[in-house]
N, C-alpha and C positions, 0 to 999 in steps of 0.2 A: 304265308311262310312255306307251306309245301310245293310251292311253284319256284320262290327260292332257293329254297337247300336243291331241288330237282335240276333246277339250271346249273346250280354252283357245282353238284356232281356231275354234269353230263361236259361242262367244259371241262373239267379236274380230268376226267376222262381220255375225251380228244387231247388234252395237251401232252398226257401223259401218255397215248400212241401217239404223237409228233415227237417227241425227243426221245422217248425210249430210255431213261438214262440209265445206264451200265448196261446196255443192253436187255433190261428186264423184259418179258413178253408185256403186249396191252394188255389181257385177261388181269396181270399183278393188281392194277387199280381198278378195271371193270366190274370182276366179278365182289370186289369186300363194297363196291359202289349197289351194286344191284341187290346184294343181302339188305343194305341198309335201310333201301328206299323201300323192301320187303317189308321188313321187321320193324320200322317204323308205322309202317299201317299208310304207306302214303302209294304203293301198288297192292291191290291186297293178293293174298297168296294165291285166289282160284285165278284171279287175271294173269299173275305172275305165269302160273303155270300152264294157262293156254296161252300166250304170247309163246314162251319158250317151245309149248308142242306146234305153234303154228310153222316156227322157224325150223325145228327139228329136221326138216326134210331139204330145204333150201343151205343146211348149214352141214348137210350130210355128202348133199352134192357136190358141195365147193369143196370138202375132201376128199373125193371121187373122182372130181376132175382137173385137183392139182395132183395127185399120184399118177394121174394120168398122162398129164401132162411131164411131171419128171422122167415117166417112162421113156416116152417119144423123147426126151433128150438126151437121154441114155443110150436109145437106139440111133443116134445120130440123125435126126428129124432135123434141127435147126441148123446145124453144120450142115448137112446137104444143104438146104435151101438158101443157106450163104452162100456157099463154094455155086453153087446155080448161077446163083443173081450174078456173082461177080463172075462168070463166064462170059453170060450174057451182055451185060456192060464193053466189059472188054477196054475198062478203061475209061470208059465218060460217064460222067457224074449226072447227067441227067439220067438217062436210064437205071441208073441204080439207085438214085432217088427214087423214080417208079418204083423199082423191083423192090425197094425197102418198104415204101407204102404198100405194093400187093404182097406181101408177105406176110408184115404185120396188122392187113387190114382182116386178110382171113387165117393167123392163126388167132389173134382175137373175137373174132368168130364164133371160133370152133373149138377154140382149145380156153378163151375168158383173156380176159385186161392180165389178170397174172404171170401167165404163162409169156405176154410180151415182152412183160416189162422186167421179169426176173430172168426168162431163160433166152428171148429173143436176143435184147440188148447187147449182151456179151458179145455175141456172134456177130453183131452189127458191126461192132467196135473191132473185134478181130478182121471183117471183111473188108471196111473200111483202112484199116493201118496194110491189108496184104495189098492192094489195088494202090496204095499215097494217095488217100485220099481226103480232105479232113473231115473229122467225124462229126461233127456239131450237126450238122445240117439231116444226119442218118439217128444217129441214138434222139434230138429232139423229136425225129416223127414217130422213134417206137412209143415217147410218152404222151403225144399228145393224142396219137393212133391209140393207141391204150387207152385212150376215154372214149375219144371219136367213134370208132370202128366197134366200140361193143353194142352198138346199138341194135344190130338185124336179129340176132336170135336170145330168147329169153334165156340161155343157157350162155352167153358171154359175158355176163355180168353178173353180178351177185344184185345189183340193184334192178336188175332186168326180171332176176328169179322171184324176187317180195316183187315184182308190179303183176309179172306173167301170173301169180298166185290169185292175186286180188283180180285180175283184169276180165276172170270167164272167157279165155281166146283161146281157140286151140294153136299147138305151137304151128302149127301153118300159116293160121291168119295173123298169128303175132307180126313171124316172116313177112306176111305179105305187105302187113300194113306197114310195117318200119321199113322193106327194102329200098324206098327214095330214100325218105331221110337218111340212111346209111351212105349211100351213095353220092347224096348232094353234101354230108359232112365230108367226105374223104375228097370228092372234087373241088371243093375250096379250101381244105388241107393244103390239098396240093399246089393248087394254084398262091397259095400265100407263103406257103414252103418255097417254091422256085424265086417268090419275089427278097422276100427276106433275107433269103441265105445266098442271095446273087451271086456274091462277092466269092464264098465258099465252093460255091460250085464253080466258078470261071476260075478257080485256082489248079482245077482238072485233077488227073491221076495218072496212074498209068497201069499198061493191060496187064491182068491178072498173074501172080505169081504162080506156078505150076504146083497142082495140090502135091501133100506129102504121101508118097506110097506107104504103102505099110507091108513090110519085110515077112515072109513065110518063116513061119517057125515049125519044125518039125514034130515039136507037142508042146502042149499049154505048161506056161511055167509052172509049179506049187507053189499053195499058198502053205506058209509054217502052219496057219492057224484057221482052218476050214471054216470057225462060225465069227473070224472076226468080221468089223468092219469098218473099213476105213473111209476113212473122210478125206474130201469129197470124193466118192465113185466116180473112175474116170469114164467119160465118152466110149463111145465104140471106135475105135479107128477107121473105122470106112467108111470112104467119103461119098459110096453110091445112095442112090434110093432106099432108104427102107423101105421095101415093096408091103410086105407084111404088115409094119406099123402103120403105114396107110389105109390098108384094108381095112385096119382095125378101127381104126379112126371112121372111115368112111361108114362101116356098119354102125358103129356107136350113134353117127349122127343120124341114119335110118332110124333108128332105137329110139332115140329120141320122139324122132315124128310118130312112130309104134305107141309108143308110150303117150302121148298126148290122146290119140284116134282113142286109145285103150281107157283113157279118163285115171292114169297112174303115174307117178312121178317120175319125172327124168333123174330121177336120182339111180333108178337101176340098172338104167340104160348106161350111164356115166360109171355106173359098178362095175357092170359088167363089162367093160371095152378094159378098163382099168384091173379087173381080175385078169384078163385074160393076156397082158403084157405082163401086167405080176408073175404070173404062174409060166410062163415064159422065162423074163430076167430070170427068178428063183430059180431054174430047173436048169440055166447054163452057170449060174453062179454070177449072175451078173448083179447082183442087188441080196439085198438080206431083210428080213422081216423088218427088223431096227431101222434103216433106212427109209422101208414103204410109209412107217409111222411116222417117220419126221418128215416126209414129203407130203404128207397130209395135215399137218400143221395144226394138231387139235389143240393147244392152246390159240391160235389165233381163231379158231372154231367156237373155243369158249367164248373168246371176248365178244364175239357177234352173238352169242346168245345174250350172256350178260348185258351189250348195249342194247339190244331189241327193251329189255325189263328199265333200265335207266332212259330210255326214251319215252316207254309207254308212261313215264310219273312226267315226264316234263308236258307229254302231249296232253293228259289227264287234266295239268294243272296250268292253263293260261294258252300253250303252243298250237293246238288243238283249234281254241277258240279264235284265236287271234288269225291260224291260214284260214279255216272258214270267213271269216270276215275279208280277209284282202283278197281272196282268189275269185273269181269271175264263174260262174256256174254253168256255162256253156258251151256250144263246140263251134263259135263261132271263128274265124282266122284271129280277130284280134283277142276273144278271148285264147286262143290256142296260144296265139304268144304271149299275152300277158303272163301265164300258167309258167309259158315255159322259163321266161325270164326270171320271176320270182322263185322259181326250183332251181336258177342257175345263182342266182344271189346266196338263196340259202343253203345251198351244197359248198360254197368257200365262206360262209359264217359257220356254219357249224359241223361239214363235211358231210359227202352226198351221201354215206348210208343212213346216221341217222335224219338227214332231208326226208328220202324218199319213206322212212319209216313212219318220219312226222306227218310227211303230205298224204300218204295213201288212206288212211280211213276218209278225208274231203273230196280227193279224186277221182276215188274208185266211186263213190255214190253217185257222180259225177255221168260215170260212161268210160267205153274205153279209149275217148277222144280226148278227152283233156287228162286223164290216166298218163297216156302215150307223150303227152304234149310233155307231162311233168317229169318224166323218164328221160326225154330230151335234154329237159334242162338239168338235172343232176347228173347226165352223161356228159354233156359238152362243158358245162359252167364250170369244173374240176380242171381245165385248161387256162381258166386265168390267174390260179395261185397253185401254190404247191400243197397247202390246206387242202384241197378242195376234195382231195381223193388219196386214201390210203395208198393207192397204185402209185401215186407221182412219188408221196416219198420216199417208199419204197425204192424208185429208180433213180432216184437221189442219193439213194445208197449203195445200187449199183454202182453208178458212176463213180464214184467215191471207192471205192471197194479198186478199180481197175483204174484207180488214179487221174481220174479227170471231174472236175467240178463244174455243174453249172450253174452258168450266170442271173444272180434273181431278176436284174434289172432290166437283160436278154429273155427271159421267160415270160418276166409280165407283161414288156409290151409284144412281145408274139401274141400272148392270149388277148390283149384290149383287140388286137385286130383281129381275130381268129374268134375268138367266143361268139361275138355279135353277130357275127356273117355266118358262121355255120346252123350257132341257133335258130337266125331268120328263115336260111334254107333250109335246112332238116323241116324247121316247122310249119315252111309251108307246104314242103315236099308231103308231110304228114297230112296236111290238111285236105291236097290231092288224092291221096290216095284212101283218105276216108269216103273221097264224092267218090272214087271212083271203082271202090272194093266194097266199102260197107263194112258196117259189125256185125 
């Protein structure tokens, strides 16, 4: 019976972040879901409370590095790298297919799957409609990139952060050991992106429209009302390099590797790049305390603690027993795939945070070979539904938001082709670079 009510709340759950209805935040049903499984004695309260301190750090990050990430948008980080790309093209659609792939492969990277798929997207669509070009074939690969591309560093994904946790890797050899896989997912991105969207692309463009200057004014307008804050904060108007926010970025990512050598979370590394554009914006008026809070998004903070507690009753009661049994306990190539396919099945049954939550106590005992393999597949598997990953629906909402819809019956066969072939090669790229790096 506690294995059923655990299942019947964890999908009550996930359905209820897939629809959102009236907009409500996830946390609305996560967190009265997570008291219940509490208080009913079916997680008991010391578990409860190390699950939640284990996440504390990993769910501290992800609000760290989405402030961080609004910053860099604010400072016009993703408009440059539009207004770039479409210089560079100058008009053809293949190279800025490219330039759309290398853009969104390393701000996913660097910046996580969110930062693609919420602040990327827009600018894709803007760069695309300035060039005539049609967009389908550019915003598709910031969602599928948005799965794909978080694979290289533990710090581009939130499911990357729970494996890096459990895995014992420092974040260098995480790097080293996922740089194929990453690499062999984005070059068969690519190459199925050019074949799919043929048609799209030989429909062309034309060269870039001339960016908009922005006018000298002789002093900064007034605001009537010094502490308000209005919604949405606009961009910066300049369309050059953030030299600065780059830097900024670039040390954060040092920080990172700092923090790993140092045996300390990347979570202060991620603080600190993110304080220091804070205290910046703040100091010219560019942002307000009220806005840094909602760009961190602690209700959806919540809800990722809360599901960690509603996972740990399902895994407790039956989920647990059941991956140990079907998973393969080795690090052999076909165990690696086996691993990996089964974490891409169960990341679109049940969506890939609570996967990776349910597979990592089996995995991790594991090694950090078949670890890796199951990170694979809850990164790439999230590409054949829209289920599959928080991040897609989210950018289903983008889309939607700037008035274009996409196609379910165009997305699912992309991903029948695209899932299987990248997970093949990520996983065997993986399995290279285990013979040829070591743990």
């Amino acid at each position: 019976m506690a294995g059923i009510v655990s299942a019947a709340l964890l999908l009550a759950v996930l359905a209820f972040a897939v629809v959102r209805p009236r907009g409500l935040p996830e946390a609305a049903v996560a967190v009265p879901a997570a008291m219940l499984v509490v208080a009913a004695g079916v997680v008991p309260f010391e578990a409860a409370r190390a699950r939640t301190a284990d996440l504390l750090p990993v769910v501290g990050f992800l609000a760290a590095i989405l402030v961080l990430a609004q910053l860099c948008a604010d400072e016009g980080l993703f408009t440059a790298a539009g207004n770039l790309v479409a210089r560079v093209c100058g008009g053809r659609t293949g190279p800025l297919l490219g330039g759309v792939f290398a853009v969104a492969a390393l701000i996913t990277a660097v910046l996580s799957l969110d930062a693609t798929v919420v602040l990327l997207t827009p600018v894709v669509l803007a760069t695309a409609a300035r060039v005539g070009a049609r967009p389908r074939p550019y915003v598709y690969a910031c969602a599928h990139l948005a799965n794909s591309a978080s694979l290289l560093l533990p710090v581009s994904n939130l499911t990357n952060l729970l494996a890096f946790t459990a895995s014992g890797l420092s974040f260098t050899r995480f790097a080293a050991l996922m740089t194929l896989p990453w690499l062999g997912a984005i070059a068969v991105e690519y190459v199925i992106f050019r074949r799919a969207f043929a048609a799209d692309l030989a429909a062309g463009a034309h060269p870039p429209e001339p960016e908009p200057q922005q006018q000298p004014r002789s002093e900064p307008e007034p605001r009537s009302k010094p502490d308000a804050d209005p919604e949405p904060w606009p961009e910066r108007e300049e369309t050059g390099v953030p030299v600065f926010t780059l830097v900024v970025l670039a040390l954060t990512l040092a920080g990172f590797v700092l923090t790993s050598f140092a045996g300390a979370e990347p979570l202060w590394a991620a603080l600190a790049g993110a304080s220091v554009l804070a205290v910046r914006a703040l100091g010219q008026r560019r942002t307000t305390a009220r806005r840094l809070v909602r760009a961190a998004n602690p209700l959806f903070c919540l809800f990722v603690l809360a599901l960690g507690i509603v996972v740990e009753a399902v895994v407790d009661h039956g989920l647990g027993s059941g991956i140990g049994t079907l998973l393969p306990d080795g690090s052999s190539l076909p165990d690696l795939l086996a691993i990996a396919a089964v974490a891409a099945v169960l990341a679109n049954l049940i969506n890939n945070l609570p996967a990776i939550l349910a597979l990592l106590p089996v995995v991790a005992a594991a090694g950090p070979g078949p670890l890796l393999a199951a990170l694979i597949g809850v990164n790439l598997g999230p590409n054949l539904t829209y289920v599959g990953s928080l991040a897609t629906l989210l950018w289903r909402r983008i889309l939607h938001v700037h008035g274009m819809e996409p196609e379910l019956g165009h997305f699912t066969r992309l991903g029948l082709v695209a899932v299987p072939a990248t997970l093949a090669v990520s996983t065997v790229a993986l399995w290279g670079s285990l013979r040829l790096i070591g743990v």
